[in-house]
C-alpha positions as CSV (number, residue, x, y, z in Angstrom):
1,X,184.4,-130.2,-168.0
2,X,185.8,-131.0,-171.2
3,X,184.1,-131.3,-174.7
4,X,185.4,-132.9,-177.9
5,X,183.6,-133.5,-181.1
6,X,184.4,-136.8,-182.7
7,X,185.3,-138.2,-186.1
8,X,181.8,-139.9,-186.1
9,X,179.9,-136.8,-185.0
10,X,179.4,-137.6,-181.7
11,X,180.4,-135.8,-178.9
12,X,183.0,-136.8,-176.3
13,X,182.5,-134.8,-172.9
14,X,184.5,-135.6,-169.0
15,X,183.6,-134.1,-165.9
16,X,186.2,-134.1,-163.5
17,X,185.6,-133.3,-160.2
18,X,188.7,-132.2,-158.4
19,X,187.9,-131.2,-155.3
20,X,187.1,-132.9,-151.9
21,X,183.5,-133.7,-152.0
22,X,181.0,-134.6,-154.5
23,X,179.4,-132.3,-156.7
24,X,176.4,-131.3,-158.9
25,X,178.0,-130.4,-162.2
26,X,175.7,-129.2,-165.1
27,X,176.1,-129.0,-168.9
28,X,173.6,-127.3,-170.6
29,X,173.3,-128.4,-174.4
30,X,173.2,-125.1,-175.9
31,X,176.8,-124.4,-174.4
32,X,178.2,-127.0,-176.8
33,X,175.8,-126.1,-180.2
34,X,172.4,-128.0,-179.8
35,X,169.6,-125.4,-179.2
36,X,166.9,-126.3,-177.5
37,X,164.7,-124.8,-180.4
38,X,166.4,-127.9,-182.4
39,X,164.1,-130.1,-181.0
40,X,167.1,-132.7,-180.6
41,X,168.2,-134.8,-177.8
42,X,171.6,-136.4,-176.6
43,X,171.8,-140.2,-175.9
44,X,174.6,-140.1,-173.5
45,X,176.7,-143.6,-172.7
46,X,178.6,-144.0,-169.8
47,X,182.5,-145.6,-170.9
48,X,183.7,-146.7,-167.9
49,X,180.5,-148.5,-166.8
50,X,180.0,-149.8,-170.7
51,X,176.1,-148.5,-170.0
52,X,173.8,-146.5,-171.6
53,X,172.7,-143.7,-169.0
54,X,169.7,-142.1,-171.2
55,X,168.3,-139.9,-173.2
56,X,168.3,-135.7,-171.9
57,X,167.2,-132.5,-173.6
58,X,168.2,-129.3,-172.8
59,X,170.6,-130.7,-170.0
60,X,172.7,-132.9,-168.3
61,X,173.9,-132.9,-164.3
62,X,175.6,-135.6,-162.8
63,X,176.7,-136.2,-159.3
64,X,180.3,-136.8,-159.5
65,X,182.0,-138.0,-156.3
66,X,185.2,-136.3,-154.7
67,X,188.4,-136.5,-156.8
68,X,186.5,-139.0,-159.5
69,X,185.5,-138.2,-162.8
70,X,182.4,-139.1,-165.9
71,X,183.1,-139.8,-169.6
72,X,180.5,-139.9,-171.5
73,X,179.5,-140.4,-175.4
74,X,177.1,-138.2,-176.7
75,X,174.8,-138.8,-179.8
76,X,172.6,-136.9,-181.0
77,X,168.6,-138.2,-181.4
């Protein structure tokens, strides 16, 4: 996984599956700053689809298949 905050504030984060079959991979919110205490949530986007995916608190886990990856844009709600 990889995180990177933007100019904008929001968040930038990939998951990159590199190995041969899909897989569960998790981020939990407080790993990159947001406490659940907060009361916040992250609207992620999907940029390769051009989608919105939704809005998650506390965490997100894609299913990313073998050898593929996500990128997603966070913002905070």
């Amino acid at each position: 996984m990889l995180v990177k905050v933007l100019t904008d504030g929001d968040v930038a984060i990939g998951f990159f599956n590199l190995s041969d079959g899909q897989r569960e991979m998790s981020l939990q919110f407080w790993d990159i700053g947001l406490p659940y205490a907060s009361g916040k949530s992250l609207s992620l986007y999907d940029c390769w689809e051009h989608k919105e995916i939704g809005v998650f608190r506390e965490r997100y886990a894609p299913v990313v298949p073998a050898h593929d990856c996500l990128i997603v844009r966070a913002k905070l709600v």
